[in-house]
Structures are given as C-alpha cells and as structure tokens.
C-alpha positions in Angstrom: 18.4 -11.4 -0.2 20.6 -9.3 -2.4 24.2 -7.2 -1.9 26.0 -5.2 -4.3 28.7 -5.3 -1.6 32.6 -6.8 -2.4 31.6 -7.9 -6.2 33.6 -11.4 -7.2 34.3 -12.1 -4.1 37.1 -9.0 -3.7 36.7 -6.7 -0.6 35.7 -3.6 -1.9 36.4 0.0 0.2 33.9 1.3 2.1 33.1 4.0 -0.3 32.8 1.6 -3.1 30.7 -0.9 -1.5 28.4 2.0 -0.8 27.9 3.5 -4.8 27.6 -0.2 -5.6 24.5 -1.0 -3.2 23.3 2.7 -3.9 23.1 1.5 -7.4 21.6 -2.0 -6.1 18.7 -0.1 -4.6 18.1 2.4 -7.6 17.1 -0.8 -9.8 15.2 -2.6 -7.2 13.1 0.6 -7.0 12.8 1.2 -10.8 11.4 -2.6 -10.9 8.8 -1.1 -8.6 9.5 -4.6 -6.1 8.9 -4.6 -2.6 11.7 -4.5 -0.1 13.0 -4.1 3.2 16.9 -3.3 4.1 18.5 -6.7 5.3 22.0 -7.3 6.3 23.7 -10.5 5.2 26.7 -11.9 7.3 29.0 -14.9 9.1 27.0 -16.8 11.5 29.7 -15.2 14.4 28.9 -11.9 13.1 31.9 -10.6 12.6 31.2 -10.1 8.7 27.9 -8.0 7.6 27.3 -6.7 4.5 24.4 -4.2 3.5 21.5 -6.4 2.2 18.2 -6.0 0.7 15.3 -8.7 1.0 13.5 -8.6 -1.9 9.5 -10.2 -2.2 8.5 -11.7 -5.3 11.3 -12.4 -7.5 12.1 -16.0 -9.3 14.9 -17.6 -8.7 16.1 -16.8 -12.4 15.3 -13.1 -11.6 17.1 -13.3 -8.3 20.3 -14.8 -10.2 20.1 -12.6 -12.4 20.1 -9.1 -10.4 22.7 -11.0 -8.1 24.8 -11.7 -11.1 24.5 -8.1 -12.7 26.1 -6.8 -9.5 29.1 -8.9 -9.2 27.4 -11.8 -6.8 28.7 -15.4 -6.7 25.0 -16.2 -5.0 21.7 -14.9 -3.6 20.0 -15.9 -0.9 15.9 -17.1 -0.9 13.6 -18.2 1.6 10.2 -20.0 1.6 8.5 -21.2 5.0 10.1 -24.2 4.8 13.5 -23.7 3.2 16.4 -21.5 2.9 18.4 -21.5 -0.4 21.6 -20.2 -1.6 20.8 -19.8 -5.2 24.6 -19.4 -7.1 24.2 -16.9 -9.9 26.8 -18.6 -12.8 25.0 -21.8 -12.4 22.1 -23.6 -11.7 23.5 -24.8 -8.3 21.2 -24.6 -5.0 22.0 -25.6 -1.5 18.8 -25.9 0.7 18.8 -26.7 4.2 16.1 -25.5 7.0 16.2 -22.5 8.9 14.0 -21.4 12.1 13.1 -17.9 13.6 14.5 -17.4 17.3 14.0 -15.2 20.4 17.3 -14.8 21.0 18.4 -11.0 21.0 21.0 -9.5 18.6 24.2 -9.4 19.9 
C-alpha cells in the first residue's frame, strides 16, 4: 500500500495532497500494475490518507515508488504477515494481521 499524501512526514493542504496522489496514480497506471484504491490510517480512525494497494511489486520496487513520492514507508502484505517496509533503509517491522467482520465505523 502506497500514498503520495503529506510527503516527509509534513501535512500537506488538501489540494496538494490531491495533485500528489493524482500523480501517484498516473505512474502506477503507466507501469501497467494492478490496483485497487485503499485508504491508509490510525487504528482509531481519526487519520486516513488516500491509498492505493498495489499487486506484484518487490519490496525494492515498493520502496522505491514510496520513496519517489516523499514516503518514510510502505506498507506490504502476504497471507501470513504485514510489513512496514521504510523507504531510506532496509528496515522492516512484521507482525500478523487478521481479517474481521466487524463493520466500518
């Protein structure tokens, strides 16, 4: 999962949040990858930011879209692990993750 949204970590307006992730979405589609729209946020909720899940990128790939738009880190997912995959470094932090019921608030 990718945003173009508040690059280095800076709150970005509205306005430019949305050219940046415009932008995000114009190279996904030029690399001809599949992708859905995804929103990325706080577990409470009260921070989302436009997303997109993209299939079939490597890590290195991942880093390196997230990094050409300003990202600290990406997020990746495999059936039996969730990564946040920083984008200066080689850092990961794994941990599990599970799919749930439970309605959208």
């Amino acid at each position: 999962m990718i945003t173009a949204w508040n690059p280095r970590g800076r709150t970005a307006s509205d306005d430019a949040n949305a050219r940046a992730q415009h932008l995000l979405l114009d190279e996904v589609r030029l690399r001809g990858l599949t992708w859905w729209p995804a929103k990325g946020g706080d577990a409470c909720g009260t921070h989302r930011e436009e997303s997109v899940a993209v299939v079939g990128l490597s890590d290195t790939a991942a880093r390196d879209l997230g990094r050409r738009f300003g990202q600290d880190a990406v997020f990746a997912w495999t059936p039996d692990a969730w990564r946040v995959l920083a984008c200066d470094t080689g850092a990961v932090a794994v941990s599990g993750w599970a799919a749930s019921g439970r309605a959208p608030a």
